[in-house]
C-alpha positions as CSV (number, residue, x, y, z in Angstrom):
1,X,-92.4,161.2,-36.7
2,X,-94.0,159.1,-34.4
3,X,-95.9,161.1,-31.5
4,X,-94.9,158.9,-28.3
5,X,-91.5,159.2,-29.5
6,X,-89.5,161.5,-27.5
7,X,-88.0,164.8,-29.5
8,X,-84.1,164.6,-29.7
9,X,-84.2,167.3,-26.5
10,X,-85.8,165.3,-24.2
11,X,-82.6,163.1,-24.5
12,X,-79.6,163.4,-21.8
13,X,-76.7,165.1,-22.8
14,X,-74.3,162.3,-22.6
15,X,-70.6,163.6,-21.2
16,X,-67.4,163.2,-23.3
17,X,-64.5,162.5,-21.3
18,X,-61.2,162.0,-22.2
19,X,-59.0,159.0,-21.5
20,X,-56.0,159.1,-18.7
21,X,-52.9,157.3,-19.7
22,X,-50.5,156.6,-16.4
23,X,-47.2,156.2,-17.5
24,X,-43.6,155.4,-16.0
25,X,-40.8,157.1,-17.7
26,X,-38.3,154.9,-16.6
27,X,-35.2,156.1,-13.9
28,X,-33.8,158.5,-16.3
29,X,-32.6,157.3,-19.4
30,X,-34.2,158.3,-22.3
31,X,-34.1,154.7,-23.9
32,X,-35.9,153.0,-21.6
33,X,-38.8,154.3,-22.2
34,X,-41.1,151.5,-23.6
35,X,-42.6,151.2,-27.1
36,X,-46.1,151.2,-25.4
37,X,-44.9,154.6,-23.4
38,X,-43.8,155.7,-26.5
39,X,-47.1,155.6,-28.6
40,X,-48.8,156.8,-25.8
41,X,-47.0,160.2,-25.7
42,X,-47.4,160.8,-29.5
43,X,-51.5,160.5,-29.1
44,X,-51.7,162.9,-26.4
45,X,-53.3,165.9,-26.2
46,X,-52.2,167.0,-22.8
47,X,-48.8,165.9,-20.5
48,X,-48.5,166.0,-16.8
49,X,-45.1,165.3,-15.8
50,X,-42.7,165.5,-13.1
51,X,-39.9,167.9,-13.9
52,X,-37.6,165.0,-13.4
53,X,-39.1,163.2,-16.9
54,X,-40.1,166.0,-18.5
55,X,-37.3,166.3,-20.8
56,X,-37.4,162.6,-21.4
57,X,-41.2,161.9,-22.3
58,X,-41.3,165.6,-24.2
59,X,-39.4,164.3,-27.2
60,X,-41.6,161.9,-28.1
61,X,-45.0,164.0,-27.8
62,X,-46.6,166.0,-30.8
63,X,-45.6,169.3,-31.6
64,X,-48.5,171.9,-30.0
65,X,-49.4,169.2,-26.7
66,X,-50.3,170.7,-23.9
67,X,-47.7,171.0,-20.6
68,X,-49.1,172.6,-17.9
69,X,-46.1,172.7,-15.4
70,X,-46.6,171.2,-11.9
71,X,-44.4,173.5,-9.8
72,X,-45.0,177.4,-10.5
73,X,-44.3,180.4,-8.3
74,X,-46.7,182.8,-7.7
75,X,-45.2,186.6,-6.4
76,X,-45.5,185.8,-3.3
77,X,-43.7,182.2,-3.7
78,X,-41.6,183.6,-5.9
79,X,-39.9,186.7,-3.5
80,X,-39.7,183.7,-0.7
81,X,-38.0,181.3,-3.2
82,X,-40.4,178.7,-2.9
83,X,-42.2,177.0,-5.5
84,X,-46.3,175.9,-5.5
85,X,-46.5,172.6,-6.3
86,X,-49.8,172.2,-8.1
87,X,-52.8,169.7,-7.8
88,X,-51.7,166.9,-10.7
89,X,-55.0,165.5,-10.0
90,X,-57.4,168.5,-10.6
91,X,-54.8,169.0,-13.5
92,X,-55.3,165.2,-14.9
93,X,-59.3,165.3,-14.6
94,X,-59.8,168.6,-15.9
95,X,-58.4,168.1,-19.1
96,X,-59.8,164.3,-19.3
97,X,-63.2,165.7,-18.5
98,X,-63.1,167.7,-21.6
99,X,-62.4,164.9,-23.5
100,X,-58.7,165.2,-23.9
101,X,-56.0,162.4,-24.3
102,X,-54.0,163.2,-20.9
103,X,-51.1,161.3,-20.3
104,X,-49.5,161.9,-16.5
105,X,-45.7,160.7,-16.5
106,X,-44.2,159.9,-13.5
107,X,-40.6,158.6,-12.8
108,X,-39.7,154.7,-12.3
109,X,-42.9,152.9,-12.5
110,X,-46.5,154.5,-11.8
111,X,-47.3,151.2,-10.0
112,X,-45.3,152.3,-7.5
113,X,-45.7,155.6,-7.2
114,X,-47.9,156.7,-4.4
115,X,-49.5,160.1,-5.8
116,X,-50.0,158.1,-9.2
117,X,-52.1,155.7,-6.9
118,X,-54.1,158.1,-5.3
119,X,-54.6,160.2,-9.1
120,X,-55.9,156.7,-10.3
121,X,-58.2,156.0,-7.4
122,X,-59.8,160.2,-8.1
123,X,-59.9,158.5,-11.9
124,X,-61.9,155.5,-11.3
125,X,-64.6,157.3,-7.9
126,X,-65.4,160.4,-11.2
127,X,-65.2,157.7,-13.6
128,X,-62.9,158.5,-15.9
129,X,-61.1,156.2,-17.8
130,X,-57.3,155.1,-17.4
131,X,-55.1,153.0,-18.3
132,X,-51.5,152.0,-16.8
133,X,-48.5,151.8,-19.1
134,X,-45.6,149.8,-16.5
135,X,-41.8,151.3,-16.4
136,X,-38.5,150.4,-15.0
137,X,-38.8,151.1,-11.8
138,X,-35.7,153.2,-10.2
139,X,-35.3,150.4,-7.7
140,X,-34.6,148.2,-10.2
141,X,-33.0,149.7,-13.0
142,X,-30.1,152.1,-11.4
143,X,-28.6,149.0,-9.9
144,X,-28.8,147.3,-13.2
145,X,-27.2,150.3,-14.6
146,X,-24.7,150.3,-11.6
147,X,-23.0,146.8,-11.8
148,X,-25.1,145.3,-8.7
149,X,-26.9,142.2,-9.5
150,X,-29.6,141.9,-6.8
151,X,-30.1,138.3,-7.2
152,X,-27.0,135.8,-7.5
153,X,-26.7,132.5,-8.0
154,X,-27.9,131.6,-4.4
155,X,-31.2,133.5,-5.0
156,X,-31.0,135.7,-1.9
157,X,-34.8,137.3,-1.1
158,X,-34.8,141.1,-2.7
159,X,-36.6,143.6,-0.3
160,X,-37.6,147.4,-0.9
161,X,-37.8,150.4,1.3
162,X,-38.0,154.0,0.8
163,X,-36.0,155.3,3.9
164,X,-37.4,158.7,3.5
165,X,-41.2,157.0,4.8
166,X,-39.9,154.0,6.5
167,X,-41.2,153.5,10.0
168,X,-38.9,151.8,13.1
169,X,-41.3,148.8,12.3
170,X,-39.8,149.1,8.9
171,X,-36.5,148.9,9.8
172,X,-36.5,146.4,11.9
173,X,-37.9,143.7,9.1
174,X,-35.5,144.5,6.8
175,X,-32.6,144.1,9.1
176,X,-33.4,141.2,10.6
177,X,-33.2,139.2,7.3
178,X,-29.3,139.1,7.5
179,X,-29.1,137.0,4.2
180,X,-31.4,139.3,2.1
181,X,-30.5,141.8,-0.4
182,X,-31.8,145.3,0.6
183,X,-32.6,148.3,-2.0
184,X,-33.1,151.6,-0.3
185,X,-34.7,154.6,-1.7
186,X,-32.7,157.6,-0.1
187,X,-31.1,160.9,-0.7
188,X,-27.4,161.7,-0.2
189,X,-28.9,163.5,3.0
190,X,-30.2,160.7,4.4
191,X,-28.5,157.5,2.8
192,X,-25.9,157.2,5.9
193,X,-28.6,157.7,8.6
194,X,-30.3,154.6,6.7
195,X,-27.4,152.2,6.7
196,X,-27.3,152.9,10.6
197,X,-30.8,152.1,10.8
198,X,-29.8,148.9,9.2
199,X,-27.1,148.4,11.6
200,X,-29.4,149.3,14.9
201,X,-31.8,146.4,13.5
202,X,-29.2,143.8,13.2
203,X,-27.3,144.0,10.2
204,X,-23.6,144.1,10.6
205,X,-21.3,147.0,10.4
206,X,-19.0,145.1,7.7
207,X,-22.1,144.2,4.9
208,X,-21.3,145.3,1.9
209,X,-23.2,148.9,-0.1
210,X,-23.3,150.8,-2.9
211,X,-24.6,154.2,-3.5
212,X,-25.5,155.2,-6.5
213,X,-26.3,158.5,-7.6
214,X,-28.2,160.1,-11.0
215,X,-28.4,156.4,-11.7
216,X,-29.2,155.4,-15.6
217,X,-28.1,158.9,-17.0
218,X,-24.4,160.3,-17.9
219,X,-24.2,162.1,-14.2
220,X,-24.7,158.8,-12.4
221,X,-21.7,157.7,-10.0
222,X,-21.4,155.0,-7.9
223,X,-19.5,154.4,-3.9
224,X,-19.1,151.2,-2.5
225,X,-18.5,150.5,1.0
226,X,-19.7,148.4,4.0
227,X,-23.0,150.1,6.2
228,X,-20.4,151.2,8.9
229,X,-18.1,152.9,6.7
230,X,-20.5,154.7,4.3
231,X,-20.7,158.0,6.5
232,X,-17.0,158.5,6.4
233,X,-16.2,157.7,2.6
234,X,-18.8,160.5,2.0
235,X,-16.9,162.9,4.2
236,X,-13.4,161.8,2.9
237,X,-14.5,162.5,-0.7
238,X,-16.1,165.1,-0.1
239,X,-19.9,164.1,-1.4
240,X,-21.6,167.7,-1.2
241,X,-25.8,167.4,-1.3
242,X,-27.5,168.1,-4.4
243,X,-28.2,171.7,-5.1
244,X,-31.7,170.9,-4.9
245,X,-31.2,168.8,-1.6
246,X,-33.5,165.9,-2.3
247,X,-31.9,164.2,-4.9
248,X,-33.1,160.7,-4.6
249,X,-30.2,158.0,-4.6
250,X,-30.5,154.0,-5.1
251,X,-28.3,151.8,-2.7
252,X,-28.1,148.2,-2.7
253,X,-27.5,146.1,0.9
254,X,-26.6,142.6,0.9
255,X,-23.2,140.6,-0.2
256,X,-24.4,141.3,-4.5
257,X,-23.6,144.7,-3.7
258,X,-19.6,143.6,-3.0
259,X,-16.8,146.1,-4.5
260,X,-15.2,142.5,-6.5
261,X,-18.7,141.7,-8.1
262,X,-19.4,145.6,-8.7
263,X,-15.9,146.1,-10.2
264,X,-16.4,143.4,-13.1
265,X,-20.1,144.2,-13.8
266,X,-20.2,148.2,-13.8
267,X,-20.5,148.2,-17.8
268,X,-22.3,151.9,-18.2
269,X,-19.8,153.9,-15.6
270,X,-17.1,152.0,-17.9
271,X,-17.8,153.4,-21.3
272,X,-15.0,155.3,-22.7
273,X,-16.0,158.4,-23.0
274,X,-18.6,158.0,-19.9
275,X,-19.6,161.9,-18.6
276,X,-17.6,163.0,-20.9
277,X,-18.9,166.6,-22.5
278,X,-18.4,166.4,-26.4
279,X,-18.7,169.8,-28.5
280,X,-19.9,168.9,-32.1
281,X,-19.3,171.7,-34.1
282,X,-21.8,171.5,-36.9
283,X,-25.1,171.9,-38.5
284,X,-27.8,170.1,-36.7
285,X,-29.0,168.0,-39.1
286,X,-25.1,166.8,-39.7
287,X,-24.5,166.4,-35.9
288,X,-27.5,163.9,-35.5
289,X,-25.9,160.5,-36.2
290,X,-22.7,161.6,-34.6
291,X,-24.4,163.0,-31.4
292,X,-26.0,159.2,-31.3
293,X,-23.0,157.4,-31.6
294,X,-20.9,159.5,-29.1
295,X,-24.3,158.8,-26.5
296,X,-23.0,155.2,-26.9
297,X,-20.0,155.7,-26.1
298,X,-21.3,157.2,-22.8
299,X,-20.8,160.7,-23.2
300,X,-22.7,164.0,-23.5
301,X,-23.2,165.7,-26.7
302,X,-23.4,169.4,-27.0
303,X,-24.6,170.4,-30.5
304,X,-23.0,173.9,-31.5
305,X,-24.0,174.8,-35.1
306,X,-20.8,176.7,-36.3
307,X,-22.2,176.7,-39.8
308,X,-26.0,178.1,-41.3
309,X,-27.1,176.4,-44.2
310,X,-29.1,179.6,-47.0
311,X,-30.4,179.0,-50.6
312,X,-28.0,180.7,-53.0
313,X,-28.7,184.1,-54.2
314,X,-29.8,183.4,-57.4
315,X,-31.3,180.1,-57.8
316,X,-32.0,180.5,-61.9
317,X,-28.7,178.4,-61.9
318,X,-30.3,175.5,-60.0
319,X,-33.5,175.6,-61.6
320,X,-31.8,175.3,-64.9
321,X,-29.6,172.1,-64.2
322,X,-32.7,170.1,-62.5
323,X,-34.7,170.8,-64.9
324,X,-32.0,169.6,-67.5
325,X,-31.4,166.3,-65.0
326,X,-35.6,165.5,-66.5
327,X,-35.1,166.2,-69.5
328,X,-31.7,163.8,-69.9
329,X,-29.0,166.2,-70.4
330,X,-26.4,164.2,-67.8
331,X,-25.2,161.2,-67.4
332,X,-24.1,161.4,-63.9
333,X,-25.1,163.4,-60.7
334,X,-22.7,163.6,-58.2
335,X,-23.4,164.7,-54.4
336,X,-20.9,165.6,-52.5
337,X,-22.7,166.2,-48.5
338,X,-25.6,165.7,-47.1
339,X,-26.5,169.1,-47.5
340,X,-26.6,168.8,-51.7
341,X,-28.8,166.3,-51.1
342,X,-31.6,168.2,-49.4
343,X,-31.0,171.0,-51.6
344,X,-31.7,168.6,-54.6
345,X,-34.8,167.4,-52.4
346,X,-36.7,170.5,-51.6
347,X,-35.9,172.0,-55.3
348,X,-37.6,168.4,-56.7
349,X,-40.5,168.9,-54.1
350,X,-40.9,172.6,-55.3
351,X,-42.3,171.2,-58.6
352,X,-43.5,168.0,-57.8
353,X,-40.8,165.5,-58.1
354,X,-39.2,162.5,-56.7
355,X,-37.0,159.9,-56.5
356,X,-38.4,158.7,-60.1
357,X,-36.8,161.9,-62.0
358,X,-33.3,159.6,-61.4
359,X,-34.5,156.8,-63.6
360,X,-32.1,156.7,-66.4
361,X,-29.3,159.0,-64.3
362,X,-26.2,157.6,-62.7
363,X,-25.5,158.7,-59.0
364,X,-22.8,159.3,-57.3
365,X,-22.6,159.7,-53.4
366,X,-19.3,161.2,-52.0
367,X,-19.4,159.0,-48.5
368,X,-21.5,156.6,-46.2
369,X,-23.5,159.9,-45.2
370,X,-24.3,161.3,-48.0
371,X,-25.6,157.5,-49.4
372,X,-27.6,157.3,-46.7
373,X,-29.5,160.3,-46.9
374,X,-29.8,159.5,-51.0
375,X,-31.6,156.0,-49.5
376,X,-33.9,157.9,-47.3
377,X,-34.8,160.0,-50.3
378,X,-35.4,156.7,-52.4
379,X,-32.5,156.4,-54.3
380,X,-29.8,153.9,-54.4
381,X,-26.4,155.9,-55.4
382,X,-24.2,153.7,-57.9
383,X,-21.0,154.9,-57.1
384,X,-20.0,155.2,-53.6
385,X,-16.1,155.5,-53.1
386,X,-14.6,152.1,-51.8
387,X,-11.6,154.1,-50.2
388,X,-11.2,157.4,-48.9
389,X,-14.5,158.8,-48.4
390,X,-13.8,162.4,-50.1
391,X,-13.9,163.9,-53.5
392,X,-10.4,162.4,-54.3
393,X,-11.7,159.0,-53.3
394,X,-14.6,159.6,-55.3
395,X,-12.3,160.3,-58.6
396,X,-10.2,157.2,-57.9
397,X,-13.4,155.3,-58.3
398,X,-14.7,157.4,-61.4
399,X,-14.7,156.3,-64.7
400,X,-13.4,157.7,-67.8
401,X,-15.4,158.8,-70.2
402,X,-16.2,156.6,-73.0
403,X,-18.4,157.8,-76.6
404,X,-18.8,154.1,-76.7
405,X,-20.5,153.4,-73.5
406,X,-21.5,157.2,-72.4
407,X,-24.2,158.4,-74.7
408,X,-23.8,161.8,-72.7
409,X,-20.2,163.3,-71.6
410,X,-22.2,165.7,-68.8
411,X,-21.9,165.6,-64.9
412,X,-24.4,168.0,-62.6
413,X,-22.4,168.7,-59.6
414,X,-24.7,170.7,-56.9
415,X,-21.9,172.0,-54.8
416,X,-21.9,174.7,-51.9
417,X,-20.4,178.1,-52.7
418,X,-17.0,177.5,-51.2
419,X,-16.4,174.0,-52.6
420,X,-13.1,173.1,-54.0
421,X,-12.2,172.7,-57.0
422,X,-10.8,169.1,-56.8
423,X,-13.6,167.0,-58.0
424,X,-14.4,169.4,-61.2
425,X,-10.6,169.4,-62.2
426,X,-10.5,165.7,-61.8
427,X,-13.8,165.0,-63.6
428,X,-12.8,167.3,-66.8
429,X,-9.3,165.4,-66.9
430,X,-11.1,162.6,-66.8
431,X,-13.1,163.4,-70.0
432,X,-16.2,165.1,-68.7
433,X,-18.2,168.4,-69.1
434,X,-19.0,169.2,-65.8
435,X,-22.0,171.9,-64.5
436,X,-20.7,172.9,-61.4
437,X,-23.8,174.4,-59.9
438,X,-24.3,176.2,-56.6
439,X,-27.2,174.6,-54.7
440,X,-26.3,176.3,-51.1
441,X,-24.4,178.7,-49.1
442,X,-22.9,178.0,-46.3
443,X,-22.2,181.1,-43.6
444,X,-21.0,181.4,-40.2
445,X,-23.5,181.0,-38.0
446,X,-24.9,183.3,-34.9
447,X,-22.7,182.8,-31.9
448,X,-23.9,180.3,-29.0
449,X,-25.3,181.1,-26.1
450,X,-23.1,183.0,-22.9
451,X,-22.8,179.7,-20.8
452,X,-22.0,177.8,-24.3
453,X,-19.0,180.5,-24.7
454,X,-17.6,180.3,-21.9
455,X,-17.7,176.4,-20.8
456,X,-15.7,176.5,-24.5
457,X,-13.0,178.7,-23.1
458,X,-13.0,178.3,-19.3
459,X,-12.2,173.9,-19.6
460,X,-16.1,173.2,-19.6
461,X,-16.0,170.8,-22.5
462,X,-14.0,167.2,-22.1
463,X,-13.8,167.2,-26.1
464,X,-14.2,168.8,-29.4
465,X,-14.8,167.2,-32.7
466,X,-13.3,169.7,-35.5
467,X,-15.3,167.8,-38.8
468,X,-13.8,169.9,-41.6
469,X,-11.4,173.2,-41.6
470,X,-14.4,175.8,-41.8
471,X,-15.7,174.3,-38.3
472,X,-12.1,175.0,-36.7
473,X,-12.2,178.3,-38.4
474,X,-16.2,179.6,-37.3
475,X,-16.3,178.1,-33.7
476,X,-12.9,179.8,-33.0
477,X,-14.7,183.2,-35.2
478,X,-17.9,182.9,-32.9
479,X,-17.4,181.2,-29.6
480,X,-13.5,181.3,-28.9
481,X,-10.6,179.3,-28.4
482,X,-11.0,176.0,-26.7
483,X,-9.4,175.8,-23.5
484,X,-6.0,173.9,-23.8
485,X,-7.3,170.9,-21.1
486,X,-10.1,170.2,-24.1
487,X,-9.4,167.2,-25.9
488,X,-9.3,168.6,-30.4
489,X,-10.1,165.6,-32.3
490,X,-10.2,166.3,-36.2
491,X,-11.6,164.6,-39.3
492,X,-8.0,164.3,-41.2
493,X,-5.3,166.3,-41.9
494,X,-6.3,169.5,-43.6
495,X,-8.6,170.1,-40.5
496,X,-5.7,169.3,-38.4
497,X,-3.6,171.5,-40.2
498,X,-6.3,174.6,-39.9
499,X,-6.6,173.9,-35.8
500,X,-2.9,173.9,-35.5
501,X,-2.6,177.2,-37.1
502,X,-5.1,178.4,-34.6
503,X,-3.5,177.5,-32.2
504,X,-4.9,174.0,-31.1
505,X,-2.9,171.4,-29.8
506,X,-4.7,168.4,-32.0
507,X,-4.6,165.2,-30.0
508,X,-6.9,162.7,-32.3
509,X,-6.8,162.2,-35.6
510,X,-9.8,160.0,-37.0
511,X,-7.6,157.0,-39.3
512,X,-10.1,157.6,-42.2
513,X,-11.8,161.3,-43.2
514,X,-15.6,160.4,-41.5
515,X,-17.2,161.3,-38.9
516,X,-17.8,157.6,-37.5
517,X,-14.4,156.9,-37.5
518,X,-13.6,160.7,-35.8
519,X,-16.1,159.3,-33.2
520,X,-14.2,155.7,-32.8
521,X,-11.1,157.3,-32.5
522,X,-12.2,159.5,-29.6
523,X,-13.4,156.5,-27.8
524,X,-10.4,154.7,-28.2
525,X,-8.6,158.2,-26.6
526,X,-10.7,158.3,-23.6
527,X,-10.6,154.2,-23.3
528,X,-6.9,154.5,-22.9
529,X,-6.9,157.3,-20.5
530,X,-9.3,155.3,-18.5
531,X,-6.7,152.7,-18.3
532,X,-3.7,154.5,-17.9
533,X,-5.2,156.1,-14.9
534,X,-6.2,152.7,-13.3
535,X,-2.9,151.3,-13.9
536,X,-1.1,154.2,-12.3
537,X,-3.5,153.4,-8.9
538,X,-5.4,156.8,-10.0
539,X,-9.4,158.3,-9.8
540,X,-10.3,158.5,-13.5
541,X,-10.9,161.8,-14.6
542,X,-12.5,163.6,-17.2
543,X,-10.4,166.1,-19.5
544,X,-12.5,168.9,-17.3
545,X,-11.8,168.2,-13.9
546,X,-8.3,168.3,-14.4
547,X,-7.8,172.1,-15.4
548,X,-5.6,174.5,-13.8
549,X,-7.5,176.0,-10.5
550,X,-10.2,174.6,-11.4
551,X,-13.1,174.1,-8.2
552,X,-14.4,171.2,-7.1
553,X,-17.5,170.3,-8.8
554,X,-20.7,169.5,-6.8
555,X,-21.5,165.3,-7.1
556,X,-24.9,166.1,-8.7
């Protein structure tokens, strides 16, 4: 080593700090969250965000991140009802000096979010590193979301203000520019006292306003009417504060904000089933794809799982017939729910399997779900049924067996316990030996929470989807009866059948025995409620709000 040189000591410790990502979640839909944003959340190691977004940017975070909670109560807060809101600075350079990932969420856009500026300023004077990942800002997107364009074809100048720091000064710019479009930033508390600061500045009593509340998500709502009338449409309907009393709401000023224009453009409060609360009544990994679709539709999924999914008791039985499926003792496979299929799955992955043991195996695939979850496993199905998705479609599609052709006459059929026996008669009459094999057990699962049990039977839910005869049979076992106001949709008509003997007045049946079509069929329901009621001059209602006694609801 070379004497002058200095010993690794004598060098400076050199600090490791972390990386702060600013992010906007958006207004309050979860899918407007940007691919950027999205990436962002899955690399962090700690996330600050408001309790507004939390639920929105959590999804999309690794499991074991870091949340420390901005508003806690101490005992002393606590006994007075008030929560401590802490420091999200001290929070966000804390864990960046550590060296952490930190990504700090705040609603809309962090670009224009004033504590998000101030947080990036601490960043950059203790230099730590940041970055900005841009959202849709509420201002923008509720309206969007609400029917009001806030530019037309005249290109009218767009101006912001947040009523709730606006200065006299403020007000007095805005409302001078009569021809301007105006986006206010506002609670229900103080969104009337705004439109008559408009008015006091200039603008007149008879322009044109929305109000939209819980804009972008399934609770949003929408009132139109001029800046002189807004005060009393609140008190004729009724508009009670939020519960938390500083709700923000979005309204839009200015002639793009007219009840004609906002009447042909409001495509999200116009979805069929739009607020609508949806019971599923399955196991979670079936209610997935459903809950998705019925979100499109505009409503509100509530997942209820009715039925557990165990191994079966003995699993010598299933370790017999896989092992058989390698060494070539069937012809065919058949699955019959998605469920078979992840039993097949795990037992394959328990001795080091995949997709390849098939080669040389016909499959069969009951429906459209249980194909696709064959695809995600890596396996093409050969037989899907081209009509009724069921095991009596399936045997219409089935062929005979033939010594010619068929060099083996055996089926493996891994089934639940309480399968019919439908597909193994038809198979046998059909020419073929058939392993009926129990792969799971289905029992009735633990009953759902207090609240879930009694929204069921008090009229909480706008709709039920009843996908098979056991989930008529365990929801009514562990939660209750639905309440008569609640919409029953079922699958076809065995299920029918089993909610009718239950009592259940059954007011959608799905054309075709799947769960996509059960969904389709409820949005056609609500669609042509929606339109009865507006033909008849009427407020469109959810199933809910119409029950017997029932109170009025706060707006928010």
């Amino acid at each position: 080593m070379n004497p002058s040189s200095p010993t690794p000591s004598a060098f400076p410790a050199v600090a490791v700090q972390g990386l702060v990502t600013f992010l906007g979640a958006g207004p309050g839909d979860p899918g407007l969250l940007t691919l950027r944003a999205v990436e962002a959340l899955a690399a962090a190691d700690v996330l600050v965000a408001e309790p507004e977004v939390l639920d929105v940017v959590r999804t999309h975070a690794r499991a074991g991140v870091d949340t420390p909670q901005l508003t806690v109560a101490d005992e002393k807060s606590a006994a007075a009802g008030v929560p401590v809101i802490r420091d999200a600075a001290n929070l966000v350079m804390e864990a960046a000096r550590s060296g952490r990932r930190v990504v700090r969420a705040v609603t809309g856009d962090p670009g224009l979010d004033g504590n998000a500026a101030a947080e990036m300023l601490a960043c950059a004077n203790e230099g730590i590193p940041f970055e900005v990942v841009p959202g849709v800002a509420t201002a923008v997107g509720v309206p969007a979301y609400a029917g009001v364009p806030l530019r037309g074809d005249k290109g009218a100048d767009v101006r912001f203000v947040d009523a709730r720091h606006a200065s006299p000064r403020c007000w007095a710019e805005v409302g001078a520019g009569e021809g301007s479009v105006v986006v206010v930033s506002a609670t229900l508390e103080t969104v009337a006292a705004a439109a008559a600061e408009l008015v006091s500045a200039g603008r007149k009593p008879e322009t044109p306003l929305t109000v939209t509340v819980g804009g972008t998500t399934t609770r949003q709502r929408t009132w139109t009417a001029t800046l002189g009338t807004i005060a009393q449409v609140f008190k004729q309907g009724k508009v009670l504060p939020s519960p938390e009393g500083s709700r923000p709401v979005i309204a839009v000023v200015g002639e793009q904000g007219a009840a004609a224009r906002r009447e042909e453009l409001a495509w999200f409060e116009s979805k069929p089933l739009f607020g609508w609360r949806v019971l599923v009544p399955r196991t979670k990994e079936q209610a997935a794809s459903l809950s998705d679709q019925l979100r499109s539709y505009g409503a509100v999924p509530h997942e209820v799982p009715t039925i557990a999914v165990e191994p079966p008791r003995t699993p010598q039985q299933m370790e017999r017939a896989v092992k058989g499926l390698v060494t070539g003792r069937y012809e065919w496979i058949a699955f019959t729910s998605v469920n078979a299929v992840k039993a097949v799955r795990e037992k394959f992955e328990e001795y080091g399997l995949d997709a390849r043991a098939f080669a040389g195996i016909k499959v069969a695939a009951v429906g459209e779900q249980t194909a696709a979850a064959l695809v995600e496993f890596g396996v093409k199905p050969d037989l899907v049924p081209s009509g009724e998705q069921s095991a009596a479609g399936l045997l219409e599609d089935w062929p005979p067996y033939d010594p010619v052709f068929d060099p083996i006459d055996r089926v493996f059929l891994p089934r639940a316990d309480i399968a019919t026996e439908t597909l193994v008669a038809g198979l046998i009459e059909l020419g073929w030996e058939v392993d009926d094999v129990t792969a799971y057990r289905t029992v009735r699962a633990s009953p759902p929470p207090a609240d879930t049990r009694e929204a069921i039977k008090g009229g909480g839910f706008d709709a039920v989807l009843f996908t098979s005869s056991s989930t008529v049979r365990n929801l009514v076992g562990i939660a209750g009866k639905p309440h008569n106001v609640t919409v029953i949709a079922c699958i076809g008509p065995a299920t029918a059948k089993t909610a009718e003997e239950h009592g259940l007045r059954v007011d959608v049946l799905s054309p075709e025995p799947s769960v996509s079509k059960l969904a389709e069929a409820l949005a056609a329901y609500g669609e042509a409620r929606r339109e009865a009621a507006k033909e008849a001059g009427e407020a469109v209602a959810r199933p809910s709000e119409r029950r017997p006694g029932a109170r009025r609801r706060r707006t928010t």
